[in-house]
N, C-alpha and C positions, 0 to 999 in steps of 0.2 A: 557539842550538840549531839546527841545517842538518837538513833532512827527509831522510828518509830514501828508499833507492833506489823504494820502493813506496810511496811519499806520491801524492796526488793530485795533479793540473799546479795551477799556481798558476792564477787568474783571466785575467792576462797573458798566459801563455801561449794560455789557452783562444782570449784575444780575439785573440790574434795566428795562433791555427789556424784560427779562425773566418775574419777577415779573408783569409787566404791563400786557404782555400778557395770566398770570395765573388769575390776578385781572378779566382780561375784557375777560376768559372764563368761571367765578362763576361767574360771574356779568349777563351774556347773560343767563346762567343755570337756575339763579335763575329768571331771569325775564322770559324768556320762560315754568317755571313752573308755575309763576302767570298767565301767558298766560294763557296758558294750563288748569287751574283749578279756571277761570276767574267767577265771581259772576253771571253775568246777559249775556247773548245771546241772538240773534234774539229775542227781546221785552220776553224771559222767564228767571226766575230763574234756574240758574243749581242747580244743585243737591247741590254741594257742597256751592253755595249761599245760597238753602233753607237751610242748615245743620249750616250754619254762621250765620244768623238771626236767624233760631227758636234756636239756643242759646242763643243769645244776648239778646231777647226778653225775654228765662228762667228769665235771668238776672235782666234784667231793670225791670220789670214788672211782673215778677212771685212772690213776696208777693201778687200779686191782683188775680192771676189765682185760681181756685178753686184744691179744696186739689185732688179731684176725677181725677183718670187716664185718664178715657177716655173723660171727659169735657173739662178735660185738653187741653189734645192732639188737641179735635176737635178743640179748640178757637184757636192754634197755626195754626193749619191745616189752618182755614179760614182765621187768620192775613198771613200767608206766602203767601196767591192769593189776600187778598188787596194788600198786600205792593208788590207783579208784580204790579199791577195795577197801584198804584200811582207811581211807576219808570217806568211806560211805557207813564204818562201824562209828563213827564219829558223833559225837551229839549236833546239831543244826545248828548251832555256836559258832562252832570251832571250822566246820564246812564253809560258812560265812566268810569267816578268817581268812582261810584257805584262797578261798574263790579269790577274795578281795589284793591277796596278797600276789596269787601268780596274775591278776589283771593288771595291777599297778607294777609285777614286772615285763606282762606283755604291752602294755602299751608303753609307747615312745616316750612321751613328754614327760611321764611321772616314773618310765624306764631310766630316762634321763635322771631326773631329781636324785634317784634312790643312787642311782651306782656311776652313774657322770657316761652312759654307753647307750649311744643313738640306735645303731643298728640290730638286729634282730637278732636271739638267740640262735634258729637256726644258722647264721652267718660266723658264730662265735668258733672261735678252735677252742680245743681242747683246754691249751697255755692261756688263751683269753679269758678265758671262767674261771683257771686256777688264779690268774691274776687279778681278777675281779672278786674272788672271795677273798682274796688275802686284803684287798685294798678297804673289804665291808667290815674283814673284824680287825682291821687294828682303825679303821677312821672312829675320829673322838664322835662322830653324830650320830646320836640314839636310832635315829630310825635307820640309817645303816646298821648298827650293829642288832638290833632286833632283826631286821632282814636275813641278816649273816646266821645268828641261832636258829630263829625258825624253820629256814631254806634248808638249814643244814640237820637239823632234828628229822625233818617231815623227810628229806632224801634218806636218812642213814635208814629210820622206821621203817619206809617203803622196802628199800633195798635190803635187808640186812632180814626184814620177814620172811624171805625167801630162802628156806636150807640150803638148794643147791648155789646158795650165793657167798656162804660158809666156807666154803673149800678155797673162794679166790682170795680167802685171808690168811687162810692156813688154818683156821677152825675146824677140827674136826667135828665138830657137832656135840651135844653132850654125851655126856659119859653113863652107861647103861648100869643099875644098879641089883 
C-alpha cells in the first residue's frame, strides 16, 4: 500500500531535510567567516592578509632572509606594501581570488580544511611554514596543491619585485647593455 500524495514525509526524508539544512547553516558559517576575515579590502591588505603572506613568505623565502631581527622584519614589512601594490595593478578577478584565498587561510575552520593547522599564522615558526608547504605540494588534494602554487607564485611576485631583494639570492640585477 504506497501513501498517498498528503501523507506525512517519512522519518528519512525528515532526517535527510534536517541534515541538509544543518549542512547549508556550517556551510553559510564558514563562508561568512572567510567573508569576514577576507585577505584584501578596498585595494588594502587586512590585517589578517598581512598576517597570511608575511608567513608564507617566512616560508618560501626565509633561508634568503637575513638571520638579524630587525632586518628581518623590515624586508617582510617592505615585501607586505609591494605585494598591496602588485594586487592593486591586478584586474578585480584575480583581487577577488586573492582576497578569497588568504581568508580561507586566515580563518580556522577552512585554515583547518586547506592545510590540517588550527592555530594562527602569527603563532607559526618559521620550520612550521616550511613544513606545511612541503606537506601542500606533495598532498594528492587538488585544493591543496592549487594553494601551494598560488601562495607560492603570489609570495615569490611580491617579493622578488623588489631589487633590493635580488642581492639576498645572489642576483646581481640585470646586466647593463
Amino acid at each position: 500500500m504506497s501513501a498517498g500524495p498528503n501523507s506525512p514525509a517519512s522519518p528519512k526524508r525528515r532526517w535527510l531535510l534536517k541534515s541538509a539544512l544543518a549542512l547549508a547553516a556550517v556551510g553559510g558559517a564558514i563562508g561568512g567567516g572567510v567573508w569576514w576575515r577576507r585577505g584584501f579590502d578596498k585595494q588594502h591588505l587586512t590585517q589578517d592578509g598581512k598576517s597570511v603572506f608575511r608567513a608564507l613568505a617566512r616560508g618560501i623565502v626565509g633561508p634568503m632572509l637575513p638571520a638579524a631581527p630587525a632586518e628581518r622584519q623590515a624586508i617582510l614589512d617592505r615585501y607586505v606594501v609591494e605585494l598591496e601594490k602588485l594586487i592593486n595593478t591586478m584586474p578585480s578577478a584575480k583581487r577577488d581570488q586573492i582576497s578569497l584565498l588568504a581568508g580561507a587561510l586566515a580563518n580556522a575552520p577552512t585554515r583547518y580544511l586547506i592545510t590540517a593547522r588550527w592555530a594562527s599564522w602569527d603563532e607559526a615558526t618559521d620550520d612550521e611554514v616550511r613544513a606545511l608547504l612541503v606537506q601542500l605540494r606533495e598532498s594528492s588534494g587538488m585544493a591543496q596543491n592549487a594553494t601551494y602554487v598560488a601562495t607560492r607564485a603570489i609570495t615569490c611576485m611580491g617579493f622578488f619585485s623588489i631589487p633590493d631583494n635580488w642581492s639576498l639570492t645572489g642576483y646581481p640585477g640585470p646586466m647593463t647593455i
